[in-house]
C-alpha positions, 0 to 999 in steps of 0.5 A: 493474519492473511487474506483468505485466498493467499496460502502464506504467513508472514513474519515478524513485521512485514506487511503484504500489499497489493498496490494500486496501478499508478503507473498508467495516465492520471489526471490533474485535480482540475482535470487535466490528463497527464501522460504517463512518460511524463517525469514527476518528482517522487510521488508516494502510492496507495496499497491494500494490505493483504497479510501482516506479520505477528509484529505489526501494531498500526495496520490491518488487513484491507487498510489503505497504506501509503508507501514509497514505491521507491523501496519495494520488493516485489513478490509473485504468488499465486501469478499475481504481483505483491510488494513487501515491506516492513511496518516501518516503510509505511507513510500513513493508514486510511482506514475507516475504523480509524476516526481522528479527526476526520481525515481517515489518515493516521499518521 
């Protein structure tokens, strides 16, 4: 499965994400603004998936999966940068057609 405009198939059980900016300032839950230069322990990132493989069971496109930026690699299509992964390297899944509980994460 891919995502309309994206002429690609993936294999067996990669995942295609198209991650979230985190690389610029955030802020606190308080508020507070907190620079990018700023050293953070390792913090995990939010991606929407574009395209899956045949093999993948736990995720579909347009779900929000966390992942560690840590273990990426990137890919250029269509001039626009993607991350590759495996099923196994996701964390969790936010999706709205998951209802467990009432967190929307599946983990």
């Amino acid at each position: 499965m891919t995502d309309a405009g994206l002429a690609i198939r993936m294999l067996h059980d990669r995942v295609l994400v198209d991650a979230e900016s985190g690389a610029g300032e955030r802020k606190s839950g308080g508020g507070i603004l907190i620079p990018a230069t700023v050293q953070m322990g390792k913090r995990l990132s939010w991606a929407r998936v574009v395209a899956v493989g045949p093999s993948v069971r736990s995720v579909e496109i347009d779900d929000r999966v966390l992942f560690d930026p840590g273990e990426r690699a990137e890919v250029e299509i269509n001039s626009k940068r993607y991350v590759l992964m495996r099923e196994r390297d996701i964390h969790a899944v936010a999706a709205e057609r998951i209802d467990d509980s009432g967190t929307g994460l599946y983990l």
